[in-house]
Biotite code that builds the C-alpha atoms (Angstrom):
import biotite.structure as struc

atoms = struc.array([
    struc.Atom([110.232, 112.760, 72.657], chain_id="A", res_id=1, res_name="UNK", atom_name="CA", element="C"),
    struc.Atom([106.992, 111.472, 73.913], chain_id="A", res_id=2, res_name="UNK", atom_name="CA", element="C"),
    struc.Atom([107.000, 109.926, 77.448], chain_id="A", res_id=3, res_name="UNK", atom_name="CA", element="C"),
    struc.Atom([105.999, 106.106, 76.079], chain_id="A", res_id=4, res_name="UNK", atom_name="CA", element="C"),
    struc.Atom([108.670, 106.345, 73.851], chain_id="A", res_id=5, res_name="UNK", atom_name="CA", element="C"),
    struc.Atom([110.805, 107.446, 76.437], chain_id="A", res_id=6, res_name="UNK", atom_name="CA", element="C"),
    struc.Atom([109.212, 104.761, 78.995], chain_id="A", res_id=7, res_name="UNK", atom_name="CA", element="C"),
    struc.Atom([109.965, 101.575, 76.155], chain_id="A", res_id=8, res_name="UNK", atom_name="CA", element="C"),
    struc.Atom([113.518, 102.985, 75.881], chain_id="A", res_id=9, res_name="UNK", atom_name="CA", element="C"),
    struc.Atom([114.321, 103.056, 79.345], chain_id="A", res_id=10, res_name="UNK", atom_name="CA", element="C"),
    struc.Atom([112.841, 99.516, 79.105], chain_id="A", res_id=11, res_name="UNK", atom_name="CA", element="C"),
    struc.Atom([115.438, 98.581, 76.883], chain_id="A", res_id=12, res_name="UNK", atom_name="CA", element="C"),
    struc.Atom([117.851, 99.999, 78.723], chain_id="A", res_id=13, res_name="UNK", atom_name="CA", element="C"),
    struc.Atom([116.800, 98.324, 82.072], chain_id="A", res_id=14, res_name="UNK", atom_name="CA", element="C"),
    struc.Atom([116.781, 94.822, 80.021], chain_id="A", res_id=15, res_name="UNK", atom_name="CA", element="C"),
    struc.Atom([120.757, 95.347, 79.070], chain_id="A", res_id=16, res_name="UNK", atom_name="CA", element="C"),
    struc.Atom([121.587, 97.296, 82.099], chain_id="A", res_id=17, res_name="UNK", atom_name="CA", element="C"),
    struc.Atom([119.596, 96.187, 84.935], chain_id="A", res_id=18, res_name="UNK", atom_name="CA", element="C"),
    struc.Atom([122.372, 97.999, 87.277], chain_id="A", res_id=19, res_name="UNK", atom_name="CA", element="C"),
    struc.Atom([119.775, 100.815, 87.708], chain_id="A", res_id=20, res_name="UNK", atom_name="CA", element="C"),
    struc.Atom([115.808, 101.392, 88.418], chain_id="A", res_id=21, res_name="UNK", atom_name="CA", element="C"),
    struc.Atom([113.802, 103.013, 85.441], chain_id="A", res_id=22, res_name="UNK", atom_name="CA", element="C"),
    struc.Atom([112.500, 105.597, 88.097], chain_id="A", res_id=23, res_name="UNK", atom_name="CA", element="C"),
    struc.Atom([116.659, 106.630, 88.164], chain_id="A", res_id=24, res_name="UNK", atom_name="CA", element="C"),
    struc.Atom([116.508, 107.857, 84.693], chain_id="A", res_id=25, res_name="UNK", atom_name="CA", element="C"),
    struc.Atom([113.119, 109.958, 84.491], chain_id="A", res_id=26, res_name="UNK", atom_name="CA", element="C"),
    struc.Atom([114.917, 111.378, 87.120], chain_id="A", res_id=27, res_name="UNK", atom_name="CA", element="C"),
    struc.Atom([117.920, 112.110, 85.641], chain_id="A", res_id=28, res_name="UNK", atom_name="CA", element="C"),
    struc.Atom([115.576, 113.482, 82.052], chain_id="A", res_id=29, res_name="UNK", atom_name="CA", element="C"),
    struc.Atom([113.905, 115.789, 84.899], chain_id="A", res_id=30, res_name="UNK", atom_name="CA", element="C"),
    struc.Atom([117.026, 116.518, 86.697], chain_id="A", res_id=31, res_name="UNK", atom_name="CA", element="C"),
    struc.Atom([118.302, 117.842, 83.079], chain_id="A", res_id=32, res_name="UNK", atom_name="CA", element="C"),
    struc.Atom([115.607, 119.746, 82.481], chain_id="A", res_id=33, res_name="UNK", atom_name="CA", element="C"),
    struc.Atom([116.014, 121.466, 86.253], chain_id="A", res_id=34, res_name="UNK", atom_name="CA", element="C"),
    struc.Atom([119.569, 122.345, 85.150], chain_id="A", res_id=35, res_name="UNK", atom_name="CA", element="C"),
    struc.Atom([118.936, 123.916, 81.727], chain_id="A", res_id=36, res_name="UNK", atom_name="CA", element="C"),
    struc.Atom([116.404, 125.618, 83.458], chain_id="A", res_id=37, res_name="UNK", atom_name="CA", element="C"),
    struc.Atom([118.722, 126.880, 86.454], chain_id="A", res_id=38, res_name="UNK", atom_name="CA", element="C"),
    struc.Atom([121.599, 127.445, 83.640], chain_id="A", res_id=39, res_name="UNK", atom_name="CA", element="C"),
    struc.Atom([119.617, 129.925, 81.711], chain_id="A", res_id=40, res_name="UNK", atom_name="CA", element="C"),
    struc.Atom([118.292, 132.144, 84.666], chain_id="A", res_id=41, res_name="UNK", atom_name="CA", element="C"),
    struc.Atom([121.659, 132.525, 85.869], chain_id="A", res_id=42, res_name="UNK", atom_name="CA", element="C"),
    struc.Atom([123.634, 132.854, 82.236], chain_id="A", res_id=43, res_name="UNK", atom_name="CA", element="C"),
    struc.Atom([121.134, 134.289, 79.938], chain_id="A", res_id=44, res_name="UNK", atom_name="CA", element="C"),
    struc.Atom([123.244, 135.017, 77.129], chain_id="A", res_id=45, res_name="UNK", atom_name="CA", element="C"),
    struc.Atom([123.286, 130.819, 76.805], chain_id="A", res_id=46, res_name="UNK", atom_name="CA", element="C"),
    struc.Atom([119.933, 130.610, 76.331], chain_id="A", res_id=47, res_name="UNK", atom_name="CA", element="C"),
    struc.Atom([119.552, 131.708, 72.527], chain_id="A", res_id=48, res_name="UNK", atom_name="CA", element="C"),
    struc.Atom([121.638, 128.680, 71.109], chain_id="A", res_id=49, res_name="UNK", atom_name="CA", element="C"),
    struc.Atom([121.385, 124.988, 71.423], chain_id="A", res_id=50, res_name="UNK", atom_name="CA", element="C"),
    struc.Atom([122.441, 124.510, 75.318], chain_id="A", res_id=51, res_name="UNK", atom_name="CA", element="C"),
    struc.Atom([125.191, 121.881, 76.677], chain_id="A", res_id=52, res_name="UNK", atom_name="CA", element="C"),
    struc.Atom([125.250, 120.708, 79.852], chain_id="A", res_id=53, res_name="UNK", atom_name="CA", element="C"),
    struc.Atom([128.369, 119.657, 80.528], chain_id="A", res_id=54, res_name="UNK", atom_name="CA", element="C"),
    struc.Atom([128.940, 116.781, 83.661], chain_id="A", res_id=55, res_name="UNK", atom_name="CA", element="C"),
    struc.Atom([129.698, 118.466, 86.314], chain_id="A", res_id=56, res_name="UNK", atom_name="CA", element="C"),
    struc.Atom([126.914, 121.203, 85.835], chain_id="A", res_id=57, res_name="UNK", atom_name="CA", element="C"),
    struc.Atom([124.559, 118.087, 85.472], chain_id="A", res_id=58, res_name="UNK", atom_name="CA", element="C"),
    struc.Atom([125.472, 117.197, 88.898], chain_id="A", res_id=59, res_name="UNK", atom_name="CA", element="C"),
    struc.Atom([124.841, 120.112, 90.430], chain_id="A", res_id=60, res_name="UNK", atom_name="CA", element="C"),
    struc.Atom([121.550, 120.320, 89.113], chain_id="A", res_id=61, res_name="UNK", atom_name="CA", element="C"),
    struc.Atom([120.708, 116.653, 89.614], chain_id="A", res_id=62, res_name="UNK", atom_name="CA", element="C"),
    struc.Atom([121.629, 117.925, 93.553], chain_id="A", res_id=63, res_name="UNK", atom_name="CA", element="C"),
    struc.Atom([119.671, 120.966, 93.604], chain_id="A", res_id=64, res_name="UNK", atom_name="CA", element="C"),
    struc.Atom([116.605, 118.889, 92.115], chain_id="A", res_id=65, res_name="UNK", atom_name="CA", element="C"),
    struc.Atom([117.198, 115.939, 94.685], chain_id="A", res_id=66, res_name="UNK", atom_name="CA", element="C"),
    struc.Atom([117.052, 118.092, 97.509], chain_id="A", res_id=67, res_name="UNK", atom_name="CA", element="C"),
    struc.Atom([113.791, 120.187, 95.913], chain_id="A", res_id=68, res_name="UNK", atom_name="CA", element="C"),
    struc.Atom([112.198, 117.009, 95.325], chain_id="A", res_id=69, res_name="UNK", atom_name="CA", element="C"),
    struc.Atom([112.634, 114.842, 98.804], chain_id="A", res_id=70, res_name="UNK", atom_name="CA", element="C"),
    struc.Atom([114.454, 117.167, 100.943], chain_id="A", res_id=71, res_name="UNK", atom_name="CA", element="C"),
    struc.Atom([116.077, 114.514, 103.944], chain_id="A", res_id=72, res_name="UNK", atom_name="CA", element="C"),
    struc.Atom([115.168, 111.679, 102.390], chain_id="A", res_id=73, res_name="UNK", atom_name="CA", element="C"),
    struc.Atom([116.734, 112.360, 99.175], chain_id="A", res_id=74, res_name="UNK", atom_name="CA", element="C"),
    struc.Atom([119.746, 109.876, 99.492], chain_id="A", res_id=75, res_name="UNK", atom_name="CA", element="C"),
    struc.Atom([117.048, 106.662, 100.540], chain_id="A", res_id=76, res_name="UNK", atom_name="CA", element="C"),
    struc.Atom([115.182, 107.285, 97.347], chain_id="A", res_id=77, res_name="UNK", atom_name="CA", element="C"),
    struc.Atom([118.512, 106.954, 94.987], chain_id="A", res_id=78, res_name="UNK", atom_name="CA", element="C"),
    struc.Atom([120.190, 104.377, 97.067], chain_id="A", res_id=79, res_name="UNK", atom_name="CA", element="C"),
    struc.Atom([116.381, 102.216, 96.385], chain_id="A", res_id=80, res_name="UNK", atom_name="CA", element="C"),
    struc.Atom([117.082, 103.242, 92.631], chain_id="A", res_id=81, res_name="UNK", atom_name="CA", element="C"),
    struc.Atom([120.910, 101.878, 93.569], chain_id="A", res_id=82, res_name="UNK", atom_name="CA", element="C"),
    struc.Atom([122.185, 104.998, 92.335], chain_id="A", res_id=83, res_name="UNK", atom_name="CA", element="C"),
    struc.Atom([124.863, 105.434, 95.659], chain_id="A", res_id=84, res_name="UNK", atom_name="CA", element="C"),
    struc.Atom([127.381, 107.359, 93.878], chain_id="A", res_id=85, res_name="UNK", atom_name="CA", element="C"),
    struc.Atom([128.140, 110.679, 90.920], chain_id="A", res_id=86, res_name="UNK", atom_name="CA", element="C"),
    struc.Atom([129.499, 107.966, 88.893], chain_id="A", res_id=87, res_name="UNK", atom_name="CA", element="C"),
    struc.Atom([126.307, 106.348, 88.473], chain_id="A", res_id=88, res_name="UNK", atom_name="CA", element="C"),
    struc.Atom([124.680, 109.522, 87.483], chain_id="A", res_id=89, res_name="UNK", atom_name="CA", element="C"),
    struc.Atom([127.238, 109.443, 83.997], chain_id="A", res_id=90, res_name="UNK", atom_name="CA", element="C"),
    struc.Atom([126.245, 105.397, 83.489], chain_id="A", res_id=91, res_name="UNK", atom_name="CA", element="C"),
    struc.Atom([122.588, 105.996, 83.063], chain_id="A", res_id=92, res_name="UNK", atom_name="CA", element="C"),
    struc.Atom([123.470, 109.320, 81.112], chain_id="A", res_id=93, res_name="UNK", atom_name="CA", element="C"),
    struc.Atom([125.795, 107.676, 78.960], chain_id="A", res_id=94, res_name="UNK", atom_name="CA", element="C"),
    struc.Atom([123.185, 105.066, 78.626], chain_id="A", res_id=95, res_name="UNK", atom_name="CA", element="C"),
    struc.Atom([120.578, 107.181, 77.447], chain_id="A", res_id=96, res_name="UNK", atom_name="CA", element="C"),
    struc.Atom([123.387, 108.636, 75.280], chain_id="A", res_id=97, res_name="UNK", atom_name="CA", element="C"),
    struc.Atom([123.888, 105.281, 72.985], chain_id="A", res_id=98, res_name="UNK", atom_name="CA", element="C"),
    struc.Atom([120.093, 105.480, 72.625], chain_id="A", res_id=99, res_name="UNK", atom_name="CA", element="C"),
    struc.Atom([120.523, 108.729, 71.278], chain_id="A", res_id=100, res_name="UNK", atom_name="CA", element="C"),
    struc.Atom([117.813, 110.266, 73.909], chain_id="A", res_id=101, res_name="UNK", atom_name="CA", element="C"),
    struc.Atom([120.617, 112.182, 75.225], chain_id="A", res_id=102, res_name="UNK", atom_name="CA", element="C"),
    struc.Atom([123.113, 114.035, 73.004], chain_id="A", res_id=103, res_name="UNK", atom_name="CA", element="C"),
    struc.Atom([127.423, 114.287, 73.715], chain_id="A", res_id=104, res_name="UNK", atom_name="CA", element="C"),
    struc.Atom([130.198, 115.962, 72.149], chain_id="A", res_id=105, res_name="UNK", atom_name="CA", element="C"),
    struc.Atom([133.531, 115.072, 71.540], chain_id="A", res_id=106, res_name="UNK", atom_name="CA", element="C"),
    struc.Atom([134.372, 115.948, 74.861], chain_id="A", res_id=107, res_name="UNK", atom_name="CA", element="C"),
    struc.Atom([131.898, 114.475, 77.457], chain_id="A", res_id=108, res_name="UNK", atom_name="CA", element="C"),
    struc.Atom([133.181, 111.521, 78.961], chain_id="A", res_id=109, res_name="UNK", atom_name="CA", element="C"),
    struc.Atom([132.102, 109.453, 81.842], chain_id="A", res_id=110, res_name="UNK", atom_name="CA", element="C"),
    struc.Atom([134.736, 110.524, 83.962], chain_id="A", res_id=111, res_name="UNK", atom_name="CA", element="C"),
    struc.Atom([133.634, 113.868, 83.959], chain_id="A", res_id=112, res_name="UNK", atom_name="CA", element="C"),
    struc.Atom([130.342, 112.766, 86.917], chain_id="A", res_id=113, res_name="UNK", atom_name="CA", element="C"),
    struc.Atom([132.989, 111.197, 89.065], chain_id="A", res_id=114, res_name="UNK", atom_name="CA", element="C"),
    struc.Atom([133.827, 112.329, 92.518], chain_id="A", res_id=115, res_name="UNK", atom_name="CA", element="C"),
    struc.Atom([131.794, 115.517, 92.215], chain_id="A", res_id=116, res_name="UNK", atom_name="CA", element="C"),
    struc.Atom([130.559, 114.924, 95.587], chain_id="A", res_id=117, res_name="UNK", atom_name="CA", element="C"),
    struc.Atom([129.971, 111.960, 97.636], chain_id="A", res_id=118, res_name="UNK", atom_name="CA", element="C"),
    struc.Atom([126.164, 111.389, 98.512], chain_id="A", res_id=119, res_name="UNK", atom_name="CA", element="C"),
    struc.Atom([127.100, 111.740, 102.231], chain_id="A", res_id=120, res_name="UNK", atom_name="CA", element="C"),
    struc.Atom([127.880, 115.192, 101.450], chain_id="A", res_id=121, res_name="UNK", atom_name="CA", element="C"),
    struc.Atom([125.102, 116.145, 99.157], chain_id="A", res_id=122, res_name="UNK", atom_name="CA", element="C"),
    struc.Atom([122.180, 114.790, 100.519], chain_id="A", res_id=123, res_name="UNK", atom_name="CA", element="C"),
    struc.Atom([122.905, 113.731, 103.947], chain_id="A", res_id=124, res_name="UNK", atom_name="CA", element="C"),
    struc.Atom([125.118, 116.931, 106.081], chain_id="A", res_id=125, res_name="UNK", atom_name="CA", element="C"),
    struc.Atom([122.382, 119.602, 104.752], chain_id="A", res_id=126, res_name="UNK", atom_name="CA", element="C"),
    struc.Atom([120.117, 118.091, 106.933], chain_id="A", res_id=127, res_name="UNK", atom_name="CA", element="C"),
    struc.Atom([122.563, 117.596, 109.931], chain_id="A", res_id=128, res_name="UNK", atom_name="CA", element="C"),
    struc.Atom([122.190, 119.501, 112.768], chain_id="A", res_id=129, res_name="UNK", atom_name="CA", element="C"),
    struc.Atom([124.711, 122.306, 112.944], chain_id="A", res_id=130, res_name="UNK", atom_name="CA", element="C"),
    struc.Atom([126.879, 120.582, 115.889], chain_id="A", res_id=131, res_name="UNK", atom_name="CA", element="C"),
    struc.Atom([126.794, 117.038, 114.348], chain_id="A", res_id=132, res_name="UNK", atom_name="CA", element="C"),
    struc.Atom([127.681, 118.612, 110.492], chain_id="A", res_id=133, res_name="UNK", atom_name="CA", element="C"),
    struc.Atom([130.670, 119.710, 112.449], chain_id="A", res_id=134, res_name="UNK", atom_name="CA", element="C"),
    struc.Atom([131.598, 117.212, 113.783], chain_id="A", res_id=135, res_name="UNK", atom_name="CA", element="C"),
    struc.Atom([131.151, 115.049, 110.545], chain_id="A", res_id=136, res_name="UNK", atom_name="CA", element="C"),
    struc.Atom([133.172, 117.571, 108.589], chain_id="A", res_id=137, res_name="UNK", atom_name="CA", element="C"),
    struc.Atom([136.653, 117.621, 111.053], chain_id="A", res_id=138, res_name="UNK", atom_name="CA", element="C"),
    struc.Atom([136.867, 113.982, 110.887], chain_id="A", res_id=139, res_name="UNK", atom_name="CA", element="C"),
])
């Protein structure tokens, strides 16, 4: 798919669904191309067929590329795309989904990108000094 087409869809999108900013979901089409990435150096023998990425694996790769791509300030950049929780991660997937830019099978559901992790956790403790991540984590 050729990045204008991909820009007027997320357009489209954004018109129906203005829950979300366009710069979420290039985000997410990068973060999905981080994770097939990730998935085949680790598990080679799934890169000769047609790769799913199943929720959850999204989600940690969507993490991984957050953190690779603004380090501490990771969590202000998708709270000013009001993305704030996993959740929101399967709405604009699911989105891009019904505009067939994305692909599902039978099984993928939205419920699989909730509660993975909360944001606090993911993009907020790495970056905590070692005393206060402790202290964050008993309570």
């Amino acid at each position: 798919m050729q990045d204008l087409e991909f820009a007027e869809i997320v357009e489209l999108i954004c018109k129906e669904d203005p829950r979300f900013d366009r710069k979420a979901y290039e985000f997410v089409r990068l973060g999905l191309d981080h994770t097939v990435k990730e998935i085949k150096k680790k598990e080679p023998s799934r890169t000769g067929k047609a790769l799913h990425v199943k929720g959850p694996e999204l989600l940690d790769g969507i993490r991984g590329y957050a953190l690779d791509q603004f380090g501490p300030l990771a969590k202000t950049v998708l709270d000013a795309w009001r993305v704030k929780r996993c959740a929101d991660f399967g709405e604009i997937v699911f989105n891009l989904i019904e505009y067939n830019v994305f692909s599902k099978t039978e099984s993928d559901r939205r419920e699989d990108f909730a509660n993975a992790y909360t944001f606090e956790d993911a993009f907020v403790k790495p970056f905590l000094p070692k005393r206060r991540r402790a202290a964050v984590s008993a309570s």
